[in-house]
C-alpha positions in Angstrom: -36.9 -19.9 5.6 -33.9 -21.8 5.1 -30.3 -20.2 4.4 -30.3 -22.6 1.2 -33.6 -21.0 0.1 -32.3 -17.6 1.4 -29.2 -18.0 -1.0 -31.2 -19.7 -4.2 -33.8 -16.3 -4.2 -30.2 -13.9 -4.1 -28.6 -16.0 -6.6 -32.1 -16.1 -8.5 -31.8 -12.7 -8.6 -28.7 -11.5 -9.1 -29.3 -14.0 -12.8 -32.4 -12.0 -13.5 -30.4 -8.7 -12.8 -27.8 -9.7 -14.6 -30.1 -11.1 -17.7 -31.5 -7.2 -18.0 -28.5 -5.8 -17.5 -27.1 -8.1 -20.6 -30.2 -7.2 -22.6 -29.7 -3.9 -22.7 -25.9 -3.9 -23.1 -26.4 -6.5 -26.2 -24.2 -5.5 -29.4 -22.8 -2.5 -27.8 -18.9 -1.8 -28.2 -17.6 0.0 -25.5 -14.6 1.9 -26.4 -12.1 0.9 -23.6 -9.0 3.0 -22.2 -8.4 1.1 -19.3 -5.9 -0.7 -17.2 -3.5 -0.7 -15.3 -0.1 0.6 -15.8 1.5 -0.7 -18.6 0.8 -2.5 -22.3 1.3 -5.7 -19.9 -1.6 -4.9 -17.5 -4.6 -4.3 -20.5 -7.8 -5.8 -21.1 -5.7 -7.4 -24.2 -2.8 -9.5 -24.6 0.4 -7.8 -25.6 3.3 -8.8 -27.5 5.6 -9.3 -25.0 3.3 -11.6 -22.7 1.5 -13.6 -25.2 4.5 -13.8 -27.5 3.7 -16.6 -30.5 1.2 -17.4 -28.2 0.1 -18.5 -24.4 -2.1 -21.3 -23.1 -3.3 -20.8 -20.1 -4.4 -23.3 -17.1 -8.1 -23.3 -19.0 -7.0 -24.7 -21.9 -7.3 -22.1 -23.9 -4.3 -20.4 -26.4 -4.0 -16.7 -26.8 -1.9 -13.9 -29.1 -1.2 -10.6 -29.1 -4.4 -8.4 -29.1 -6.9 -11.2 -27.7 -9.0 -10.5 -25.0 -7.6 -12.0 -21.2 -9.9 -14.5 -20.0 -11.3 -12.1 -17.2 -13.0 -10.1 -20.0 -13.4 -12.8 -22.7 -16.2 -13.7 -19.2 -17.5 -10.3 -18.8 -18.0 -10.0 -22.6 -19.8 -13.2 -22.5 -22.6 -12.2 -19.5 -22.8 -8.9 -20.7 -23.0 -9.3 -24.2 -20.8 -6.2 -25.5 -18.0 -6.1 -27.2 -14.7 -4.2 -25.7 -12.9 -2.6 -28.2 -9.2 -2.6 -26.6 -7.8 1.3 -26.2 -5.4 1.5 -23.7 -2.2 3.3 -24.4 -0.5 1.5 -21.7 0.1 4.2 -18.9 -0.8 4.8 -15.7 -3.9 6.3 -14.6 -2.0 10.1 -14.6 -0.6 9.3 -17.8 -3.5 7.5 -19.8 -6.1 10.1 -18.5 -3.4 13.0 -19.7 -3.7 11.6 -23.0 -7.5 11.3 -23.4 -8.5 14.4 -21.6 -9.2 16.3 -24.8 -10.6 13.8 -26.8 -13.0 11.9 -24.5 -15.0 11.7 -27.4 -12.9 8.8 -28.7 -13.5 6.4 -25.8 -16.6 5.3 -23.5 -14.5 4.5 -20.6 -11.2 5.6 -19.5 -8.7 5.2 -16.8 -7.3 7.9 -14.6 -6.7 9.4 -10.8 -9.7 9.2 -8.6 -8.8 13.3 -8.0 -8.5 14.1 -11.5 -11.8 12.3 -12.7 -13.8 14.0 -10.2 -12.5 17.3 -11.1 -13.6 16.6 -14.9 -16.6 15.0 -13.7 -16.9 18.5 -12.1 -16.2 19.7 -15.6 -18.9 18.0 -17.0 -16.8 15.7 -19.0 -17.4 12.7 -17.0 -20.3 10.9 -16.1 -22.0 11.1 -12.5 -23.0 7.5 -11.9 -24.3 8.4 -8.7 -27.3 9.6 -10.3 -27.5 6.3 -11.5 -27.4 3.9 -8.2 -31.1 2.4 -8.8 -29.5 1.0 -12.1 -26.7 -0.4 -10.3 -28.2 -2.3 -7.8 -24.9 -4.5 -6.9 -23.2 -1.5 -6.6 -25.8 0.3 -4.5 -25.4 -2.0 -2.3 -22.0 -1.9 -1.4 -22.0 1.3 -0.9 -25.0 0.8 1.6 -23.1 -1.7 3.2 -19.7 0.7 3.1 -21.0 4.3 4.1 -17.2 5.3 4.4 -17.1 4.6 0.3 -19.4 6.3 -0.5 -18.5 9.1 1.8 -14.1 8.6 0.4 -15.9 8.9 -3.6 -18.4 11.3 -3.2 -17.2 14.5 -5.6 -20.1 16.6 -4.9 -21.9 17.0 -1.8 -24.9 19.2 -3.2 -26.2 16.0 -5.7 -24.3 13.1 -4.3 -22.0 12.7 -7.2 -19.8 10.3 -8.3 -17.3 10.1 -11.0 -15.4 6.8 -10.6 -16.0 3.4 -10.1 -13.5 2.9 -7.2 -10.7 0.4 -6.8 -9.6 -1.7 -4.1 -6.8 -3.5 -3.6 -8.1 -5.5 -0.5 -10.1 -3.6 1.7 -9.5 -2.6 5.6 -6.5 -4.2 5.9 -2.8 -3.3 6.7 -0.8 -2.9 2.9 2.8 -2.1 3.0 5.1 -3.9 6.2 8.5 -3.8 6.9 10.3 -6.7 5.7 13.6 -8.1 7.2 16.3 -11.1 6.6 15.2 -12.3 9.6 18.1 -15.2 9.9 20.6 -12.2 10.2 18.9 -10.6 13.0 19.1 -14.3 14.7 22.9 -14.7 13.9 23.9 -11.2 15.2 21.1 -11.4 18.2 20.8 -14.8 19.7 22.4 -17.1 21.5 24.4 -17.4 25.0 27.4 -15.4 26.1 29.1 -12.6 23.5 29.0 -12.6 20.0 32.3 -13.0 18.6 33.6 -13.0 14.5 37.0 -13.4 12.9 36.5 -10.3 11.1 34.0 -7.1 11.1 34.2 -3.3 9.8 34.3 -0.5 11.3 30.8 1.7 12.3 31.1 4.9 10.4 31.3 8.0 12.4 27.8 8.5 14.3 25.5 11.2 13.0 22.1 10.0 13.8 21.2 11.2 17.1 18.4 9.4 19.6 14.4 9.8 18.9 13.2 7.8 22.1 14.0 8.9 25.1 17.3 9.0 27.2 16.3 8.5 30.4 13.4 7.3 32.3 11.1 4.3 30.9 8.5 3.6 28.3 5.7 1.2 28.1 4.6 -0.7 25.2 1.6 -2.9 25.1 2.3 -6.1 23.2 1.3 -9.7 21.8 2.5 -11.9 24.1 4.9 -14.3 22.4 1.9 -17.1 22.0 0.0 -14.7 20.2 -2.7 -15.3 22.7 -3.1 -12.2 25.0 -1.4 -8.4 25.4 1.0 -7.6 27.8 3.0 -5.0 28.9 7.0 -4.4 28.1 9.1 -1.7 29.3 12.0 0.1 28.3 14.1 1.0 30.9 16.7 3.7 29.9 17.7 4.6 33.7 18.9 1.3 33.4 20.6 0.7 30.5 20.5 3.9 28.7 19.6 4.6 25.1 21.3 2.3 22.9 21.9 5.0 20.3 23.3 7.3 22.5 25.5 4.8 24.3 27.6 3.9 21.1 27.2 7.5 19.7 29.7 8.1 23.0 31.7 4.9 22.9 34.1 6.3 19.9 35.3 4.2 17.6 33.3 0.4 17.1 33.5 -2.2 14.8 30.8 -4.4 13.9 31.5 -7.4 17.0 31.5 -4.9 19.5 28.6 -3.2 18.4 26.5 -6.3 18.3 27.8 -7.4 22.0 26.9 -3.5 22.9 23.4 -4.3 21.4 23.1 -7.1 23.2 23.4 -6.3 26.6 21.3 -3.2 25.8 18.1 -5.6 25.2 19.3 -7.7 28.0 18.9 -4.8 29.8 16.3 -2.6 29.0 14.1 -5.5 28.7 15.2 -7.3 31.9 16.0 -10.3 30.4 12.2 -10.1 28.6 13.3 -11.6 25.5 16.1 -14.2 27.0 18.6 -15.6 24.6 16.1 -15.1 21.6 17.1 -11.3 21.4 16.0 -11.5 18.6 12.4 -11.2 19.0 12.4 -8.0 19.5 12.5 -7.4 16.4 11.1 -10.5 14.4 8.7 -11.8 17.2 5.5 -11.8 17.9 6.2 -9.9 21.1 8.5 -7.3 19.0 8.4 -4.3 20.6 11.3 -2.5 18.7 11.7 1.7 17.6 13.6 3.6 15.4 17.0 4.0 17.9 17.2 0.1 17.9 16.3 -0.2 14.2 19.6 2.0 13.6 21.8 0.1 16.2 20.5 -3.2 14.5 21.6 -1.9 10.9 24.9 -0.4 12.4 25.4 -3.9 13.4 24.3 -5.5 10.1 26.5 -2.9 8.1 29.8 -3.6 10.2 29.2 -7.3 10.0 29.3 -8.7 6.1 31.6 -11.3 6.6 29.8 -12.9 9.2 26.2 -12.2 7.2 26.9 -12.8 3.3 31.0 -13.7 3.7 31.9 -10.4 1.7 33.0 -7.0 2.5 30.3 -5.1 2.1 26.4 -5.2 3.2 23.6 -3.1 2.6 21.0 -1.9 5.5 17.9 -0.1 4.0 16.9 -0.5 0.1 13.5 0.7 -1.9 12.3 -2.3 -4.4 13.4 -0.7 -7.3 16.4 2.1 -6.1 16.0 3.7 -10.0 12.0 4.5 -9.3 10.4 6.8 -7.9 7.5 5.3 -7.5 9.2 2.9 -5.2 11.6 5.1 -3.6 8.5 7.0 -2.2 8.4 3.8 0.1 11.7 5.1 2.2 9.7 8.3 2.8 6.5 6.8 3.8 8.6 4.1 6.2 9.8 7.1 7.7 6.2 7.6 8.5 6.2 4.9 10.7 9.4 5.1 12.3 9.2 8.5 13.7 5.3 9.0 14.4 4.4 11.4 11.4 1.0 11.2 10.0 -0.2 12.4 6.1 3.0 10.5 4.7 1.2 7.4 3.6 -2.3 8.8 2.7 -4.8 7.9 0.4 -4.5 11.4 -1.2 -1.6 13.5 -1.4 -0.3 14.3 1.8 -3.3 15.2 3.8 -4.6 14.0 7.2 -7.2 14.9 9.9 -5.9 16.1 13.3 -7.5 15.3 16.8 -9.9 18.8 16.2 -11.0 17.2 12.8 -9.2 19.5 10.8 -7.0 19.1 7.7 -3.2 18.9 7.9 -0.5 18.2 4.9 2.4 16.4 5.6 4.3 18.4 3.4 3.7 21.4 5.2 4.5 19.8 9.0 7.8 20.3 10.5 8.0 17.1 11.6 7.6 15.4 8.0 11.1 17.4 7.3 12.8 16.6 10.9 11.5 12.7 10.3 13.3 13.2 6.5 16.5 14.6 8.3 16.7 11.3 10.3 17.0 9.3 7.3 19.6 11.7 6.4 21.7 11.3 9.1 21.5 7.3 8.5 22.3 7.8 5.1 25.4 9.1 5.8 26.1 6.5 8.4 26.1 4.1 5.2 22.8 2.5 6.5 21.1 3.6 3.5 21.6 1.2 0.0 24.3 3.0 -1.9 22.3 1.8 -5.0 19.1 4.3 -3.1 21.5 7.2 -2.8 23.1 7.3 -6.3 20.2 6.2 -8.2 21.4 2.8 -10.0 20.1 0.1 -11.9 20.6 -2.7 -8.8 17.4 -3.9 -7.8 15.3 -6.0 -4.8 16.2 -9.0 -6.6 20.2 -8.7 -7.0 19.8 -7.7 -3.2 18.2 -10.7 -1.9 19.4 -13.2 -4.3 23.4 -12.3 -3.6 22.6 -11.8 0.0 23.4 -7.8 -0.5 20.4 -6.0 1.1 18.9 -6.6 4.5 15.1 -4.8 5.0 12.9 -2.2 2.9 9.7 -1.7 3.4 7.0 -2.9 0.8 3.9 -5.5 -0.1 4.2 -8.8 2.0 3.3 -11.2 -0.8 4.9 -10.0 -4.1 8.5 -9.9 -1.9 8.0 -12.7 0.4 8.3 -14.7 -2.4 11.5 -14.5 -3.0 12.2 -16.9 -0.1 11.1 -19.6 -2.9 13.0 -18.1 -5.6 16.3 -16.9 -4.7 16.6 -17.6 -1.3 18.9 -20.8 0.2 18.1 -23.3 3.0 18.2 -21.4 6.2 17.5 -18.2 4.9 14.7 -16.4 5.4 13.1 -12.8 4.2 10.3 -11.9 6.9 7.3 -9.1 7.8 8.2 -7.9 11.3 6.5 -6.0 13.3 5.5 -2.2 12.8 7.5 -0.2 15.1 7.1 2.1 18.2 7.1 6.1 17.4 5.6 8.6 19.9 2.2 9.8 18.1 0.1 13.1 18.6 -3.4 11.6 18.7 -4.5 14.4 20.6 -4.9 12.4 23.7 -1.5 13.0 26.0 -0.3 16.3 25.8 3.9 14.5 25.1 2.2 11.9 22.3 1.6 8.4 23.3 4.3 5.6 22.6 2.7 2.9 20.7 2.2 1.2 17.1 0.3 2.7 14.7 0.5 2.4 10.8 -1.2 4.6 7.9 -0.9 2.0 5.2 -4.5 0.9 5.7 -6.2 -0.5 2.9 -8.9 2.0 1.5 -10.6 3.3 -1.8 -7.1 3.5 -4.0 -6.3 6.9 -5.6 -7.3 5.3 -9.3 -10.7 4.3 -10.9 -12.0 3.7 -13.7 -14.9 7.1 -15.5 -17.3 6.7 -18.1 -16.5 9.8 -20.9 -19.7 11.8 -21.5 -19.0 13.0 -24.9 -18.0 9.1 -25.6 -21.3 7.9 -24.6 -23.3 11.0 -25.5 -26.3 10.3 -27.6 -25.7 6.4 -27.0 -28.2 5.4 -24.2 -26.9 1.4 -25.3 -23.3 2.0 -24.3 -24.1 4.5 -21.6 -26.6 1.1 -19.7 -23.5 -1.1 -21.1 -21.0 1.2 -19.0 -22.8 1.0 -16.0 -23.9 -2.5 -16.6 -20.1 -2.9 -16.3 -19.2 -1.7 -13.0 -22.7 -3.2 -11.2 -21.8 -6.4 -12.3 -18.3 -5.9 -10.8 -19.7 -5.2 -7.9 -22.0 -8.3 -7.6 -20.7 -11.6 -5.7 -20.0 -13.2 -9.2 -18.1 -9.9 -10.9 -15.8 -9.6 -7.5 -15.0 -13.6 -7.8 -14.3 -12.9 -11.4 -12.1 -9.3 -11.4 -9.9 -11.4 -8.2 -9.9 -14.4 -9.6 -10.4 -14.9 -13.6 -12.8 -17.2 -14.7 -14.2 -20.5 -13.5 -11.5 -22.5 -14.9 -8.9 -21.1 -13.0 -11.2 -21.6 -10.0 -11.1 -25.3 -7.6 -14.4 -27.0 -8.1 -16.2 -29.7 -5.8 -17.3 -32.9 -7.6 -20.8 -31.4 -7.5 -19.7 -28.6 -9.7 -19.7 -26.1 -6.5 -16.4 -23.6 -5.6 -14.1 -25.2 -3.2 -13.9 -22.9 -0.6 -11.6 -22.1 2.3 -12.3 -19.7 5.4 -10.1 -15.8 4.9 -11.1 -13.2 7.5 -14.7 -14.7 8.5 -15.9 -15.2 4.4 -15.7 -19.0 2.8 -13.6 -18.1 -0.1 -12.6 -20.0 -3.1 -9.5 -21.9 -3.9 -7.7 -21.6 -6.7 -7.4 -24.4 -8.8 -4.0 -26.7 -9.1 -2.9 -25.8 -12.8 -3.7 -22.1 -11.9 -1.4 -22.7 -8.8 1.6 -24.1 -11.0 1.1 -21.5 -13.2 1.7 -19.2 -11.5 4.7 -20.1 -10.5 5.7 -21.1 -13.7 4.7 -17.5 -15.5 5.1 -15.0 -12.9 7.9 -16.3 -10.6 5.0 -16.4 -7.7 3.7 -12.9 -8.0 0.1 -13.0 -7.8 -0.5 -9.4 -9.0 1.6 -9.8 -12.3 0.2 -13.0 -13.1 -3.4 -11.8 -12.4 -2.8 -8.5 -14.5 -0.9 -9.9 -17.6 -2.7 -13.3 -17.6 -6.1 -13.3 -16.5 -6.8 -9.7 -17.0 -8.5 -9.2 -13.5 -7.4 -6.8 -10.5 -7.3 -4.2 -12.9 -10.0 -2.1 -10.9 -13.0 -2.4 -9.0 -12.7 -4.2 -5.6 -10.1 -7.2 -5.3 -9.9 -9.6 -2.5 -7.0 -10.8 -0.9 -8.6 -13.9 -0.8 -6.4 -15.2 -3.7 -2.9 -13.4 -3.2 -3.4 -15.3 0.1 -3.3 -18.8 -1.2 -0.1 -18.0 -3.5 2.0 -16.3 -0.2 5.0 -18.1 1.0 4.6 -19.6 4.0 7.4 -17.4 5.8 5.1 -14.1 4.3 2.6 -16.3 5.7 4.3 -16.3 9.6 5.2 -12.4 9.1 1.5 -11.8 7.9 0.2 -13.6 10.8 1.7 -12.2 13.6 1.2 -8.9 12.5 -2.7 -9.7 11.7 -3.0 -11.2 15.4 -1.4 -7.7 17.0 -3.9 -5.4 14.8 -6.9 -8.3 16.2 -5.9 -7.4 19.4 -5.5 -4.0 19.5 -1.4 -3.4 19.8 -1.3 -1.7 16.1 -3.3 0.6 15.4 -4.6 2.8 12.1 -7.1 4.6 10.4 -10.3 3.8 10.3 -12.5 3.5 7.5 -15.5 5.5 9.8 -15.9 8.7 11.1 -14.4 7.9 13.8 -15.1 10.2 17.8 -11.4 10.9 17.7 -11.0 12.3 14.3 -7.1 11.4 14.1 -8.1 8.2 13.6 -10.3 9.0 10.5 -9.3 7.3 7.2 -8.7 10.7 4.4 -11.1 10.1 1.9 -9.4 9.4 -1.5 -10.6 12.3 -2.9 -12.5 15.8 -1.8 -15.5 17.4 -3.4 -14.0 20.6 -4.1 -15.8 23.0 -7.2 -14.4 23.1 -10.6 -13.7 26.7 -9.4 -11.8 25.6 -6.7 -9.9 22.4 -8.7 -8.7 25.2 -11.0 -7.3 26.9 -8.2 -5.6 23.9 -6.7 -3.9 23.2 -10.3 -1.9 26.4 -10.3 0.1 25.2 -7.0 1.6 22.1 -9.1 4.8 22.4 -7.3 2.9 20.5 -4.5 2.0 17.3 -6.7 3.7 16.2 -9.5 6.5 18.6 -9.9 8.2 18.3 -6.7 6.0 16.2 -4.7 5.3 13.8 -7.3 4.9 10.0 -7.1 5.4 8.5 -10.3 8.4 6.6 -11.5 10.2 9.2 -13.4 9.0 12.2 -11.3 10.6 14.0 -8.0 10.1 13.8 -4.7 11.4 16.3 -2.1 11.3 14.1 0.5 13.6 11.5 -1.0 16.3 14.4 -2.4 16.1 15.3 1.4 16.9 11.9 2.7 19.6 12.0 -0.1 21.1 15.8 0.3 19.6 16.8 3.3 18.3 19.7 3.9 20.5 21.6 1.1 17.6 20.7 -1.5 15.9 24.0 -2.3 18.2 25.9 0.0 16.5 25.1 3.1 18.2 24.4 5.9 15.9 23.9 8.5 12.6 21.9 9.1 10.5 25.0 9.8 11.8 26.8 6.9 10.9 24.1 4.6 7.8 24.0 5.7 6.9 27.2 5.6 8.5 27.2 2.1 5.9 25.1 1.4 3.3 26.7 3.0 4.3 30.1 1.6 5.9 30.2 -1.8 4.3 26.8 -2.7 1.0 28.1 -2.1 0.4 24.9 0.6 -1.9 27.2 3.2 -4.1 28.5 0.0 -4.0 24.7 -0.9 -5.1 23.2 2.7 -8.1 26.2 2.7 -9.4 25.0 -0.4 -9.1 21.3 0.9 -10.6 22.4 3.8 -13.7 23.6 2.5 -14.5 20.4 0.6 -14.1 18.4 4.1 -16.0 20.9 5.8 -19.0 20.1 3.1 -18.1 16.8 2.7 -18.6 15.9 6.8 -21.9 18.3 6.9 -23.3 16.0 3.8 -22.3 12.5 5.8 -24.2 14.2 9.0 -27.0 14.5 6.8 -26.8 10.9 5.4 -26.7 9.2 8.2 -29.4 10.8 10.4 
């Protein structure tokens, strides 16, 4: 059989699926409180985007209260009608808000943990009782065990509560980011660095992480991209840079660079030549958390030779006012100091090398990794903007040549190398760094790259209310009708994409396609290209959200944010994709994996309503003081602001055991425990 007939009897009957599915779901209205985080990012057309009114690249003109195109499509092969609900919160907010009248609605948005827990409840729907109706769906999950294993809220029926989201799928998600041009300035180049002006470095606090004597290996992508090799940090030689200016008294920025320099020169043996740089922007990078603070000691001292002003900021958060982003410091310090359960796909938890649950928040050396931050933030290498909580933002940073890294998405900040970036300069993904990490197989931790932001099943979904759909078999087959269709080859086009129209055609009427990680993909078409850039400065996410309505939910592909990435987020990307191809960065993985550390967490836990009552009374742990919403508190980030003073600690055992103790973290982890120990006893069962 030919793969032509192969693909017209799938195609044939995914239209005959879809035709039943639209039968059944024909006239229904399905009562919709979904989105995704503001009035902007509905199934509908607000005010403020559509204004008098918005055409879009399909020809079509739409107002406040219409449909997006995405759903105008869905409504269309469906045949139901969405009634338009939304509140215009996030998923913790617009859940809160319908909780206790899921009557009201048929669908609703909310935290993958908190619709499990009411699905628990008996409030919403289990649609894994309903997989032979949702045969796309089914099928992903078949083809995914790990889904189905990060979703499952009850292992004694194989429930399900949410129709997952992803935002790309196995995949690295957050990267630090860098104004690369300055690391070449300070870096590269024959003989010393030299400047008719600098500042003084600030007294040292910070004190070294790597080692201060001996050596270290690092495996590496060798600077073709074409094979690993082996780089070594030689601090007999040349000592630990940290520690060498800590004891030099007083610096100012020109010296500090030239001290920098012949550090690399050094410790590297003359690895990275006069491109110094690259060890830190290359694809051979092989740079750690001690460098990282020389380099922004450096940057800080140097303003007039980097932006011509007196002033220069090291480390900044997207938006220094919101939480939500300032979280970002906290999970960057993740990575630069080799702690696990700070970047997790649900609160702070993590499995250890003996496959049992740990929570960041109650390890030692989630508080000694915070203190580090600290120290640089009283160094100055911290945004002032981060540390007093003002309005500045990314955007002033980069476009008056203010801030030099953070650590954040790839394309949605990348893109400001075509906005409000000049000729020459340049705003780069660099390399994840080295941090000694406990994977359980050297007794002293191994020194190499590893990242937690791996894309996986994201912490929101969208539920299907019982007492909504109660007594209405129609919209109940409409609601699951829904997510199947989603989930088929033509839904996940669709919820990345939009419609056809925004889509590159072939003169026979067939997707123009381009190759993206093994999959022919399609291509956006030219209008949706320009405008894109014309509506949403570049940003693929906001334009999808506000103006096609898709990447709301369900499973997105990167296939699209891909096309509309800069081509220097394109270089960054790259070279970090080519080191994770080749083994030098490492992460989770979505499996159960022999080595448990490297287990992905599941985005949520089957534990019993009984138990999800109990883990609700210790709210101190989630959104009152570990919270990670924009107006909410975090205790890591007062901590890399105050230092350990927050809650009168003053010590990284004594907050953890604060936690642990008074904040009811060990009852928490038993509970949490329980529901993994079901939770890998059912996945034994399902796979035998």
């Amino acid at each position: 059989m030919t793969k032509r007939i192969v693909s017209w009897i799938l195609a044939l009957t995914m239209i005959l699926s879809l035709c039943a599915v639209s039968a059944s779901a024909e006239g229904v209205v399905l009562r919709m409180a979904t989105g995704y985080n503001s009035t902007k990012t509905g199934l509908s057309f607000d005010a403020e985007v559509a204004g008098s009114g918005v055409t879009l690249a399909d020809g079509n003109t739409y107002h406040a209260g219409d449909l997006k195109p995405t759903w105008v499509k869905v409504q269309e092969v469906l045949g139901v009608t969405f009634e338009n609900l939304y509140q215009g919160n996030n998923a913790t907010k617009e859940f809160e808000f319908w909780k206790d009248r899921l009557n009201e609605v048929d669908m609703v948005s909310g935290t993958a943990a908190k619709l499990t827990e009411y699905g628990e409840a008996g409030s919403i729907v289990n649609i894994g009782a309903y997989l032979d109706k949702m045969p796309n769906f089914k099928a992903y999950l078949e083809a995914n065990p790990i889904v189905r294993l990060s979703i499952t809220g009850n292992t004694s029926n194989g429930a399900i509560y949410f129709s997952p989201y992803f935002d790309g799928v196995n995949d690295i998600e957050r990267m630090p980011l860098m104004r690369a041009d300055w690391v070449q300035k300070l870096l590269d180049g024959e003989g010393e660095f030299a400047a008719e002006a600098s500042n003084k470095l600030a007294a040292p606090v910070y004190e070294p992480y790597m080692p201060t004597a001996g050596s270290v290996t690092v495996d590496v992508v060798n600077a073709e991209g074409t094979a690993v090799e082996t780089v070594t940090k030689n601090y007999d030689a040349a000592g630990n840079i940290v520690a060498k200016m800590n004891a030099a008294g007083e610096l100012d920025g020109v010296a500090a660079v030239n001290m920098l320099r012949a550090y690399i020169d050094t410790a590297y043996a003359g690895y990275y030549g006069t491109e110094r740089s690259n060890l830190f922007i290359g694809q051979n990078a092989a740079w750690d958390a001690d460098e990282l603070v020389a380099l922004l000691r450096c940057v800080v001292a140097n303003p007039q030779t980097l932006n011509g002003t007196d002033s220069v900021q090291g480390l900044f958060s997207r938006e220094d006012n919101n939480n939500q982003r300032r979280v970002d410091m906290k999970r960057f310090a993740g990575v630069l100091f080799g702690v696990r359960g700070l970047e997790s796909r649900q609160d702070s938890l993590w499995i250890d090398s003996e496959g049992k649950l740990r929570d960041a928040r109650q390890d030692t050396e989630a508080y000694a990794a915070m203190e580090k931050l600290h120290n640089m933030a009283l160094e100055g290498l911290i945004s002032k903007a981060f540390l007093e909580t003002s309005e500045e933002s990314t955007k002033t940073y980069l476009q008056n040549d203010l801030g030099f890294m953070h650590y954040d998405y790839n394309q949605t900040q990348t893109v400001y190398n075509a906005t409000v970036l000049g000729e020459g300069e340049k705003y780069m993904a660099v390399m994840v760094p080295v941090a000694r990490w406990f994977d359980g197989t050297a007794e002293d931790g191994v020194y190499m790259r590893f990242t937690e932001s791996w894309r996986s099943v994201k912490v929101d979904g969208w539920g299907i209310s019982v007492a909504g759909t109660e007594g209405s078999p129609e919209k109940l087959e409409a609601a699951l009708a829904l997510i199947d269709y989603a989930y088929s080859p033509e839904g996940q086009i669709l919820m990345s994409y939009g419609p056809d129209a925004f889509i590159k055609k072939n003169d026979d009427g067939s997707y123009a396609t381009f190759n993206f990680n093994g999959a022919e993909m399609p291509v956006i078409a030219d209008a949706t290209y320009a405008e894109l850039w014309e509506k949403a400065s570049g940003n693929y996410t906001n334009y999808a959200r506000q103006f096609l309505g898709s990447t709301l939910s369900f499973a997105k592909s990167q296939a699209f944010e891909y096309q509309c990435t800069h081509e220097v987020g394109k270089e960054g990307a790259g070279k970090i994709s080519t080191a994770i191809g080749l083994g030098t960065i490492k992460h989770p993985e979505l499996a159960v994996t022999e080595n448990p550390w490297y287990t992905s967490i599941p985005t949520v836990l089957p534990n019993t309503t009984v138990e999800n009552n109990m883990i609700n009374e210790y709210a101190d742990l989630n959104t009152n003081k570990f919270g990670e919403n924009k107006g909410g508190q975090t205790l890591f980030i007062d901590q890399i602001v105050n230092g350990y003073a927050v809650e009168d600690m003053s010590s990284a055992e004594e907050s953890a055991e604060y936690v642990a103790g008074t904040m009811g973290g060990a009852q928490y982890l038993a509970l949490k425990q329980r529901a993994w120990d079901r939770l890998t006893q059912y996945y034994a069962e399902l796979t035998k």
